[in-house]
C-alpha positions as CSV (number, residue, x, y, z in Angstrom):
1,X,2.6,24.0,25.7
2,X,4.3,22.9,22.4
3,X,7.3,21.9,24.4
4,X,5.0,19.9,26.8
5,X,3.0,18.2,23.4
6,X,6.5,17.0,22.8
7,X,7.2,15.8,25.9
8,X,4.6,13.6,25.6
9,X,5.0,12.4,22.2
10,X,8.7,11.2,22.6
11,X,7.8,9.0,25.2
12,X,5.0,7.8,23.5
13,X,7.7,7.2,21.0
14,X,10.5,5.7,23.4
15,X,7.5,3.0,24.9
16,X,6.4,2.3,20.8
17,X,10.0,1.5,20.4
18,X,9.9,-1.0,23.2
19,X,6.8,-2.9,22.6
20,X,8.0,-3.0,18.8
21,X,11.4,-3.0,18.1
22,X,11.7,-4.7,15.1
23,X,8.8,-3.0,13.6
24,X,10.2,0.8,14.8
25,X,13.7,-0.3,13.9
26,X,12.4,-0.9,10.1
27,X,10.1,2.7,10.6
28,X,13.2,4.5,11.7
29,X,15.6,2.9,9.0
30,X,13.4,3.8,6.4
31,X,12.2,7.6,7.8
32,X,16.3,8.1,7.8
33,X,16.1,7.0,4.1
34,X,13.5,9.2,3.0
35,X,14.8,12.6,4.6
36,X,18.3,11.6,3.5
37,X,16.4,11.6,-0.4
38,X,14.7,14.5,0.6
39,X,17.6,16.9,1.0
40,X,19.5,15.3,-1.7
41,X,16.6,16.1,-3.8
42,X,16.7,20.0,-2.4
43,X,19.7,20.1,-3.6
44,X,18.6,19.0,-6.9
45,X,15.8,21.2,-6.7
46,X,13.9,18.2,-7.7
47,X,10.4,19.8,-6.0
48,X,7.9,17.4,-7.3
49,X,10.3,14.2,-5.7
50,X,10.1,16.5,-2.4
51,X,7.0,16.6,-2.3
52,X,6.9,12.7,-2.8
53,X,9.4,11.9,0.3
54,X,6.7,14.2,2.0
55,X,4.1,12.2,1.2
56,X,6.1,9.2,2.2
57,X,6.7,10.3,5.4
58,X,2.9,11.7,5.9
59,X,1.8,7.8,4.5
60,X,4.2,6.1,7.4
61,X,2.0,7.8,9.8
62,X,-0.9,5.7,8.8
63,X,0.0,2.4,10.8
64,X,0.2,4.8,14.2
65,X,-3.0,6.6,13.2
66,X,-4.6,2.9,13.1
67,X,-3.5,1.5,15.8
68,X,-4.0,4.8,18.4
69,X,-7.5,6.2,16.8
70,X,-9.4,3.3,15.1
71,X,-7.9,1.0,18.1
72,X,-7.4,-1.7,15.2
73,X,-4.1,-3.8,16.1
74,X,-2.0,-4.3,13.2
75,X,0.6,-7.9,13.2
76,X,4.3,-6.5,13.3
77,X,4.4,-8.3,10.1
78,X,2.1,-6.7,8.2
79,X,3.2,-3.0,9.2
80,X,6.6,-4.0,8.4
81,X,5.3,-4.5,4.8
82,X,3.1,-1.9,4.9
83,X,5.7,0.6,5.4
84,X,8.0,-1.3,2.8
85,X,5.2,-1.2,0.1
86,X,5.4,2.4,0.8
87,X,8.8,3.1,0.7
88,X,9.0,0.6,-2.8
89,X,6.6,2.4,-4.5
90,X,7.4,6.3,-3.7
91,X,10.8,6.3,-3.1
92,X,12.5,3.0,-5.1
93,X,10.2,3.2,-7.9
94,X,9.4,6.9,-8.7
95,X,12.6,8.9,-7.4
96,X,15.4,6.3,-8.2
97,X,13.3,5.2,-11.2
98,X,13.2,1.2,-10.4
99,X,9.7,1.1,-12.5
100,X,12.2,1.9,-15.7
101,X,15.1,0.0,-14.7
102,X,13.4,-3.2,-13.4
103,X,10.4,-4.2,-16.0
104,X,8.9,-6.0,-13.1
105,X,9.2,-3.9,-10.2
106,X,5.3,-2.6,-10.7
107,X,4.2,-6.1,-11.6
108,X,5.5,-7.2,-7.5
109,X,4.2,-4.1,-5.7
110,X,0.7,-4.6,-7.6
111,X,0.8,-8.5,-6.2
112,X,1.7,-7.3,-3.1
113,X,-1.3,-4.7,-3.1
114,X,-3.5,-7.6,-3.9
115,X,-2.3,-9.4,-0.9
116,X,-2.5,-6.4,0.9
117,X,-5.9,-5.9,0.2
118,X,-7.0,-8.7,0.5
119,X,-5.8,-9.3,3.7
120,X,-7.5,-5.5,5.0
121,X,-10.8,-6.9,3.6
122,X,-10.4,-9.8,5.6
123,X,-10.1,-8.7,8.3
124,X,-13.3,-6.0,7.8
125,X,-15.4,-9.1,7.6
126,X,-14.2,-10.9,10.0
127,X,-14.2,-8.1,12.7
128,X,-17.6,-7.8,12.5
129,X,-18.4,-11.8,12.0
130,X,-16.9,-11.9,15.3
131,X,-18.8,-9.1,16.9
132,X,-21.5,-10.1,19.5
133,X,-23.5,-7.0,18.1
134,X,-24.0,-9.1,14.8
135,X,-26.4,-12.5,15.1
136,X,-25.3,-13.2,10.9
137,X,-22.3,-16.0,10.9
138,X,-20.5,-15.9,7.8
139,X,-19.2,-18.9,6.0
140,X,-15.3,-19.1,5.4
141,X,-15.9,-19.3,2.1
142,X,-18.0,-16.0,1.4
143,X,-15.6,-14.3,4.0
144,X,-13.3,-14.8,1.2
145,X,-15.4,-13.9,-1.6
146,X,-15.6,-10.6,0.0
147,X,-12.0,-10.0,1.0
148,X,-11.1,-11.1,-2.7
149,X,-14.1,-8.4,-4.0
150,X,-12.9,-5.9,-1.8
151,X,-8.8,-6.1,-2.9
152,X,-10.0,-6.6,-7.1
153,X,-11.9,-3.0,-6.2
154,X,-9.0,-1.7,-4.7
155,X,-7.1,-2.5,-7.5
156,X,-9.6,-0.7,-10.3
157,X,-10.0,1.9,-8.1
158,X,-6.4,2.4,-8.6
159,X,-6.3,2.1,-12.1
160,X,-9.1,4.8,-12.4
161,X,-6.1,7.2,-10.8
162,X,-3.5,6.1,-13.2
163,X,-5.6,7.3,-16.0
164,X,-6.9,10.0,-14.3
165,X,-3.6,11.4,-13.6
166,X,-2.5,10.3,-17.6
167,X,-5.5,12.6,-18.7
168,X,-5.2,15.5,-17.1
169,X,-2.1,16.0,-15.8
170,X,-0.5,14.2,-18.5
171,X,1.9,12.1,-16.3
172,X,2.6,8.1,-17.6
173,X,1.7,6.3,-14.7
174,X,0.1,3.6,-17.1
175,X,3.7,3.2,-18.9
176,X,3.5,2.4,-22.4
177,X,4.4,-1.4,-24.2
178,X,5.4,-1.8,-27.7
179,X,3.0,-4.4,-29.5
180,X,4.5,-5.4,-32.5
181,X,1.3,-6.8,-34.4
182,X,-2.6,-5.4,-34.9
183,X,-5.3,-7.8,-34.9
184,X,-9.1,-6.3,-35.9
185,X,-12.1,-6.5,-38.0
186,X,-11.3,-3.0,-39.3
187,X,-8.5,-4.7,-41.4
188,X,-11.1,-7.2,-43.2
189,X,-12.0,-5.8,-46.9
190,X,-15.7,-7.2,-47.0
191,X,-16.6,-5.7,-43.7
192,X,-17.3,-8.9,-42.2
193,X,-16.6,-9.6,-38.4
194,X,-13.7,-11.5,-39.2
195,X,-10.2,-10.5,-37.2
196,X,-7.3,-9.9,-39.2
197,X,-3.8,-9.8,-37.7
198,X,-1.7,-7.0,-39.5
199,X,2.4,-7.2,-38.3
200,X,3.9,-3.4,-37.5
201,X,7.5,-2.8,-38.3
202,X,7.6,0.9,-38.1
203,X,5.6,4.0,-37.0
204,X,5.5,7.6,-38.5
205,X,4.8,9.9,-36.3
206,X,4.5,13.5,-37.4
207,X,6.2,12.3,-40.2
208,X,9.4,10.9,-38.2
209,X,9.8,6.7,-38.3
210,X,10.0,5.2,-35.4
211,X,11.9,1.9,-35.7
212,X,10.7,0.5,-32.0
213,X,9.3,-2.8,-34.1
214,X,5.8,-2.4,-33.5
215,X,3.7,0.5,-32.5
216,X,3.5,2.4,-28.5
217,X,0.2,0.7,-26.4
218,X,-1.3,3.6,-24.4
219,X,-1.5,1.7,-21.2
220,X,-3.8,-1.0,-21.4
221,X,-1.4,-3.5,-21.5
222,X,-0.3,-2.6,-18.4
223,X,-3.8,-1.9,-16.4
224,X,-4.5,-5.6,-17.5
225,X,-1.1,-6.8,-15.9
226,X,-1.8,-5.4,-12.8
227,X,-5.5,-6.1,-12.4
228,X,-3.8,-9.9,-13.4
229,X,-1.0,-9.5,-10.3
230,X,-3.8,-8.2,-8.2
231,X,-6.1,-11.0,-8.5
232,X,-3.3,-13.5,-7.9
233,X,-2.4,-11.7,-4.8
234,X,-5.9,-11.9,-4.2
235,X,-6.6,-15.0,-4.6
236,X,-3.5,-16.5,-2.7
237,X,-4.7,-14.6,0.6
238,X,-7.9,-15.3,0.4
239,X,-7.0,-19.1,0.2
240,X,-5.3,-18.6,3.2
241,X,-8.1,-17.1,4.6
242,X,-10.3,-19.7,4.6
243,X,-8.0,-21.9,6.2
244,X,-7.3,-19.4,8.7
245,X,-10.8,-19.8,9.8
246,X,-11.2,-23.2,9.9
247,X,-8.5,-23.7,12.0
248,X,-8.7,-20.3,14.1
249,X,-8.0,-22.0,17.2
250,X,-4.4,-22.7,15.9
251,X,-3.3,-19.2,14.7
252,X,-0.4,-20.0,12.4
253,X,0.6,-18.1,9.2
254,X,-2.3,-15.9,8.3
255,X,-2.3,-13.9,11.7
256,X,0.8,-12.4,10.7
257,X,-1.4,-10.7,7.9
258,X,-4.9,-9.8,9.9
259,X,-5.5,-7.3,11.8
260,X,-7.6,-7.2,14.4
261,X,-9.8,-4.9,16.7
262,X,-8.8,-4.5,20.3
263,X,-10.6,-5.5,22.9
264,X,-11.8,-3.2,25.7
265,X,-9.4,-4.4,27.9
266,X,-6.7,-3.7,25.3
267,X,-7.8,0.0,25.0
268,X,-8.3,1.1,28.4
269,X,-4.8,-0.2,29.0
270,X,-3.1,1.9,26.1
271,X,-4.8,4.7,27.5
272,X,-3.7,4.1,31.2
273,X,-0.4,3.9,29.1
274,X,-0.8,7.0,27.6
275,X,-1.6,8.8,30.9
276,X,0.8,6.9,32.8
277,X,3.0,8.8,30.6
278,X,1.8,12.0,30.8
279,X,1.8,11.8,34.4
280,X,5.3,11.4,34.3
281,X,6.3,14.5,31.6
282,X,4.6,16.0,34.4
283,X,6.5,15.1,37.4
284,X,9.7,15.9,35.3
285,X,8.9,18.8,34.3
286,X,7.9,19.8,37.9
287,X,11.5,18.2,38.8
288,X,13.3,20.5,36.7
289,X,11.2,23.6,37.6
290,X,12.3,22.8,41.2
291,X,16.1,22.3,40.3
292,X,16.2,25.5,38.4
């Protein structure tokens, strides 16, 4: 039975490849990266970033479990991303550490969330905006206003984690800035609600100075910056969003970022697909019976 199961699921895999080739040569390029890290890391006996290039390779599933469950199509484009984003953020950022050695590296894959987002929320909307099972037309424009709603919520959601994880598992996933100035009313003498600006050249802390030129934020500064990248990705899909609408009739850019649902026709034929292929692990392994 198991060796039947996968019978079936490398021919799935061998007609995936051939539909998308692009799209599985980036998935298999990048799922040869991730168990080359994760044996390295074995070695290492680095068990937490194991358990990271697990997760990786459990979160590359998620395009497949889309496309063959929820029968929502995702754009080659957008699940080449998608499986970037993932590999950026796990792999690149946390194991080889490019969050410490590129400042901006979180800044890009928060903008590219917001975009991300954005674009999923999209395409929520205007799923069901298409839908004959729904009389209510949406305007472009509030289409939008949700898609941009829907990625901003994403985005807090996701800061609500950072912390989460900062508090009780006292990991720095909201990394620290060094703010070299105070501004507050607690500095005023009278008590009045008047902001005074104090400048902070060193730090004692349990009575060791730090010389860092100011004093260690505790992540806020950097929730704000990604809730700011966020909302520019945001923003610059649902822009396109709108004019994806208007002009529906003549695809273009923004199709490479919405997916869509699958018509019926669509679905019965990747199941006659996926039976097709079953039908034919069958004949082979009745072949082989028969030559053994």
């Amino acid at each position: 039975m198991k060796n039947k199961k996968r019978q079936e699921a490398l021919q799935l895999a061998k007609e995936e490849i051939r539909q998308n080739k692009r799209t599985a040569a980036v998935y298999i390029v990048l799922r040869t990266l991730v168990i080359l890290t994760m044996i390295a890391q074995v070695f290492n006996r680095d068990w937490n970033s194991v358990f990271l290039c697990i997760l990786t390779l459990i979160l590359f599933l998620i395009p497949m479990f889309i496309d063959r469950r929820l029968h929502i199509e995702l754009p080659n484009t957008l699940e080449i991303i998608i499986l970037l984003f993932i590999f950026a953020a796990e792999i690149l950022g946390e194991i080889h550490e490019y969050y410490l050695l590129f400042p901006s590296w979180d800044s890009l894959l928060h903008t590219i969330n917001g975009f991300l987002m954005a674009a999923i929320g999209f395409s929520l909307i205007d799923i069901l905006n298409e839908s004959d099972r729904f009389s209510i037309k949406l305007s472009p424009l509030f289409v939008a206003i949700v898609s941009f709603c829907f990625s901003m919520t994403v985005g807090v959601l996701w800061e609500f984690f950072e912390y989460g994880m900062d508090c009780f598992f006292l990991t720095d996933m909201q990394k620290d800035t060094v703010i070299s100035s105070i501004t507050s009313v607690m500095f005023e003498p009278s008590g009045k609600n008047i902001p005074i600006t104090i400048p902070v050249e060193s730090v004692v802390v349990n009575g060791q100075v730090w010389n860092y030129g100011g004093y260690i934020d505790i992540g806020l500064h950097d929730t704000m910056m990604d809730l700011f990248v966020n909302f520019i990705g945001a923003v610059v899909f649902s822009i396109i969003g709108v004019f994806y609408i208007k002009g529906r009739s003549k695809g273009g850019f923004a199709t490479r970022f919405i997916p869509r649902r699958k018509t019926k026709a669509e679905i019965q034929q990747d199941e006659e697909l996926v039976r097709q292929l079953k039908e034919a692990v069958k004949r082979e392994r009745r072949d082989s019976k028969k030559r053994e």
